[in-house]
N, C-alpha and C positions, 0 to 999 in steps of 0.2 A: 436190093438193099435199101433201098429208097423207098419204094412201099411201105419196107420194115417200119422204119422212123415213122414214116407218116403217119400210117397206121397207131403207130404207138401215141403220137401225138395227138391225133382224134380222140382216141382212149382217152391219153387225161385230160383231153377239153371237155370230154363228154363227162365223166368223172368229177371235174371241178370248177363245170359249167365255165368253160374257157376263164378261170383263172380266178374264179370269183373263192373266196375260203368257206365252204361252208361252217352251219351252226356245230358246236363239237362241245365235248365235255373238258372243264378246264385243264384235267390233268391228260390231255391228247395234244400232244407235240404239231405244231403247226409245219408243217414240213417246205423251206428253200432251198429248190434242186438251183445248183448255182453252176453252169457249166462254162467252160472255156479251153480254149485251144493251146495253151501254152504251155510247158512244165512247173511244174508246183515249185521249183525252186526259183524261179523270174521272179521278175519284179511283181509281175499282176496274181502268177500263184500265189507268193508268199502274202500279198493284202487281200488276199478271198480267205485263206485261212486266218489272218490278225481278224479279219471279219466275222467270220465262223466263230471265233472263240468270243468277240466282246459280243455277239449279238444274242450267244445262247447264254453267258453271264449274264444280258443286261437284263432277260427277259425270263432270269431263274426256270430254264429249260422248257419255256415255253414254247418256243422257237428250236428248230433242231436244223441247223443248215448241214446239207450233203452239196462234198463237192467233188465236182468229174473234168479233172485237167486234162491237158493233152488230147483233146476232141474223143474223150471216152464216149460220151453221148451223141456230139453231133459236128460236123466238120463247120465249117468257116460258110458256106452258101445252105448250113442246114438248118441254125443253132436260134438267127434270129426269126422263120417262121414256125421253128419248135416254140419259142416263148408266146406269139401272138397265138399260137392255138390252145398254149397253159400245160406245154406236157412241160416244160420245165420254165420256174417263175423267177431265174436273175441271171444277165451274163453281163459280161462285161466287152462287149464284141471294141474293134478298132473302128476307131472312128470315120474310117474311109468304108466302113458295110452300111452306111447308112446311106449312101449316094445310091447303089443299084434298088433301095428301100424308098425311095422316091424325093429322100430330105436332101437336095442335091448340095444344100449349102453347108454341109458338114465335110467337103470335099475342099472346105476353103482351108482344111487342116492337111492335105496335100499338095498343097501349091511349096513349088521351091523356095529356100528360101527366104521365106515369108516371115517367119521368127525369128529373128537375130539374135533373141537371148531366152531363157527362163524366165524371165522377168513380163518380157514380153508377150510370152505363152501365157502366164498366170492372170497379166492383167484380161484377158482375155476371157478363159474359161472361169475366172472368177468372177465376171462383172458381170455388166447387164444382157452383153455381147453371147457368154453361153449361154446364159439363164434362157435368150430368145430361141437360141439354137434347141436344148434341150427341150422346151417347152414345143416344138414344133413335133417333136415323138408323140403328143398326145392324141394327134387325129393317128396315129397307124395303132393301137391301143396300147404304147408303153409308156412308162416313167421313168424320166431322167432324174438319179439320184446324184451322181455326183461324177467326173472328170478323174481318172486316173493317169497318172505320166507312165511315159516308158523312156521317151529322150530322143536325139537326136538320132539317124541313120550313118550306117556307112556302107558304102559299095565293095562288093566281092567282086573274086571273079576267078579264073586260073591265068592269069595276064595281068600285068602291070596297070592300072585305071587313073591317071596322071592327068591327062588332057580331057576334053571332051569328043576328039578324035582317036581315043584309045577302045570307046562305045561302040562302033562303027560294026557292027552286022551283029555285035552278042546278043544272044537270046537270054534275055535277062528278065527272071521273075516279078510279078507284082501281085496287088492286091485286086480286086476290081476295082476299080479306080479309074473314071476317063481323064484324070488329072495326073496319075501315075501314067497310063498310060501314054500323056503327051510329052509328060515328063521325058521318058525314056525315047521316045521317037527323038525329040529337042536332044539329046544326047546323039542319037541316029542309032541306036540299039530296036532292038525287034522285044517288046513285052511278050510276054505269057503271062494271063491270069492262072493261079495257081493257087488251091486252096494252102492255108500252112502246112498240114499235116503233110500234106505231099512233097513241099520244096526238098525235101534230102531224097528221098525217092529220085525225084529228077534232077539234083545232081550227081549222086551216084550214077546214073543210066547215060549222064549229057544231055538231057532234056532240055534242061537250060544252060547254062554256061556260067551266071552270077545272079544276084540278086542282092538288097538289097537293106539291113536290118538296124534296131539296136544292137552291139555286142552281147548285149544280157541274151537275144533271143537266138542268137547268132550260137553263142556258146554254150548253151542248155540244149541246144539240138543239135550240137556237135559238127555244124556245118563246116566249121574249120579243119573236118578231115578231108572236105571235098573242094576246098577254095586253097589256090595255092599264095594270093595278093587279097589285101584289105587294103583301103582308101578309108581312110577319117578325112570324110568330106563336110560331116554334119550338114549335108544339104537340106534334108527334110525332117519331120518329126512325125513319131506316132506315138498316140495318145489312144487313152479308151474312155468310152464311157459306160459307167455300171445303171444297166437299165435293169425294168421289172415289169411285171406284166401287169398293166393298168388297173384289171378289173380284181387280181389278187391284192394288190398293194389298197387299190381302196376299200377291199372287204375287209382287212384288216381291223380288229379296234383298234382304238385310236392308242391307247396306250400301251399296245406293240408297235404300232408305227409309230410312236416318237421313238420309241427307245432304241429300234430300227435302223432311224435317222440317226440320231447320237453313236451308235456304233460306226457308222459307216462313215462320219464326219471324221471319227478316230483313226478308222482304218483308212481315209486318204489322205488325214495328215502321216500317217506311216507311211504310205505307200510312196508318197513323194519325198521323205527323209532316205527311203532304200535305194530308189530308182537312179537315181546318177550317180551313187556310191559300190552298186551292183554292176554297172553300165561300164564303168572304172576298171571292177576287180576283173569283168569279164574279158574286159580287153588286155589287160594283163596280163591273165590268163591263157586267154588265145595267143601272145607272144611266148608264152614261156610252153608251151605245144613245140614248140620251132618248127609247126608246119605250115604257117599262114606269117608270111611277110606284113607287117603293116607299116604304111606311109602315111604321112601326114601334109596335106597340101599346104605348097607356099602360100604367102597372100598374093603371088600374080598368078596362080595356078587356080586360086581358088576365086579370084574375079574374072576368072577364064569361063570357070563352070557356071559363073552367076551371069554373064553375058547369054552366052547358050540357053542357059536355061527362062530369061526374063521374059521370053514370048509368051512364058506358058500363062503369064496370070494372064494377060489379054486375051489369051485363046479361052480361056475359062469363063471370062467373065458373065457372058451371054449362060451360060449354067448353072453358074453359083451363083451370080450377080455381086456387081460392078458398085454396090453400095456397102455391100458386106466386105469386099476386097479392100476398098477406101477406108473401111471402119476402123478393119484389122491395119492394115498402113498407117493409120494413123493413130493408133498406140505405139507399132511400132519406132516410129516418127518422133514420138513423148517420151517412150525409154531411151530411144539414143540422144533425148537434150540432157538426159541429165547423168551423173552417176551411181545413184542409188534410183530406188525403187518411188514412185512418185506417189506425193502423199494423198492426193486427191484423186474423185472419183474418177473412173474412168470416160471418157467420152460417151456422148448419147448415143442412142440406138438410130442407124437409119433407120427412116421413116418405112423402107417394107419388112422391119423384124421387128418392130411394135405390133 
């Protein structure tokens, strides 16, 4: 199966000279295979399609976007070297596929913890702070378009997940992630790296035991028939980023690529209007199942998890680096002085993401 892709993926590098667009006659549809792992009812399907529809309005069918949810085209370890060879030019992958990709510092969007609010997240991937992050995709040949939310995490499981001693031998799913991964150890649970497409597989079978999600992705893939306890822990967040294949995106003319851009500004101001309101109904949802219990941690249960878990930035830091961890601290630092959203720019860039 793996040749298969590959295979297929040489093809359209060879095809469109790894991603570049060739010359074409103006009424030939520019075609963006846009793939991703999720169900088209999530948060991140529903903003590929709001994208699909304003991108082929903006650009009076000039542009024809085809989309393949739920790893139709490529699984989760397949999908971002399908895009650097151009067999397909936009995903939206989770921000923790960019660490085994060599950008280790997008890993600092897996640390515990670490975002105390929305607010906190936004000043972040809005400022100067992702702009650096993004802009580091350009030596592996892609482009960082834009930041999409998904939210906050809660831990599954078939056991009650309370304490941080409740963790204690479960084989609990993750992303590739060495930050997920220490995450989970720092709990004393056993990770498996597991593509998405697989985690119901394996918990059907017992492969793993819990894992780890938004409710939005928890609940479009029905996980809640194989977990019998949910924890609203909101420990961690996952985010994505919508990339593109470098050498397509700049063959582009230019006025397809603004218009492009304007679409996709629209579709993640949607995408983050849907994402905590979906995140909401899903948990809702998953309660009115009456097959998945959910709890909600005190706040000395939930400074229980934060204690456990505080080693991990320090264990990080030599990875991601210990200037980017401080940068991020110290926004979040600026959102908890105040109550609203702070008016001024965000904090400078350490000096190694200039």
């Amino acid at each position: 199966m793996k040749f298969k892709w590959l295979a297929a993926a040489l093809l359209g590098a060879a095809m469109g000279l790894a991603g570049v667009v060739p010359a074409a006659a103006a009424d030939t549809p520019i075609i963006i295979k846009f793939s991703h792992v999720v169900a088209p009812g999530a948060p991140k399907g529903l903003a590929a399609e709001r994208f699909k529809e304003l991108a082929e309005k903006a650009t009076n069918g000039r542009v024809r976007v085809e989309l393949y949810p739920n790893s139709q085209l490529y699984k989760d370890k397949e999908e971002l070297e399908a895009l650097q060879l151009g067999a397909v030019q936009m995903l939206a992958p989770s921000l923790a596929k960019f660490g085994p990709l060599g950008v280790k510092e997008f890993e600092a969007f897996d640390l515990p913890y670490i975002f105390p609010t929305k607010q906190t997240l936004y000043r972040v991937t809005e400022g100067p702070i992702g702009r650096a992050l993004l802009d580091k995709l350009e030596s592996k040949g892609i482009t960082g378009l834009a930041y999409w939310d998904n939210g906050f995490k809660v831990m599954s499981a078939n056991k009650p997940l309370h304490t941080p001693a409740d963790f204690k031998g479960l084989r609990m799913r993750i992303q590739s992630s060495s930050v997920l991964e220490a995450q989970m150890r720092a709990l004393g649970a056993v990770p498996e790296v597991l593509a998405f497409s697989e985690v119901v597989p394996a918990l059907q079978t017992g492969l793993v035991d819990g894992t780890e999600n938004p409710p939005s992705n928890m609940y479009t893939q029905k996980m809640q028939d194989y977990q019998k306890y949910l924890t609203v822990s909101n420990h961690g967040y996952l985010g994505y980023a919508v990339i593109v294949n470098k050498k397509f995106w700049d063959g582009l003319p230019s006025g397809i690529r603004s218009a492009l851009e304007l679409a996709m500004k629209q579709a993640t101001v949607y995408e983050k209007t849907i994402a905590q309101r979906d995140n909401d109904a899903a948990l809702e949802a998953i309660r009115k199942t009456g097959k998945t219990t959910i709890y909600t941690l005190s706040a000395q249960e939930q400074a229980a998890w934060r204690r456990a878990l505080a080693p991990v930035q320090q264990q990080m830091e030599g990875r991601i680096g210990r200037d980017l961890i401080l940068a991020i601290n110290k926004e979040a630092a600026a959102d908890q002085a105040t109550s609203s959203v702070a008016a001024g720019a965000p904090a400078g860039l350490p000096a190694r993401l200039k």
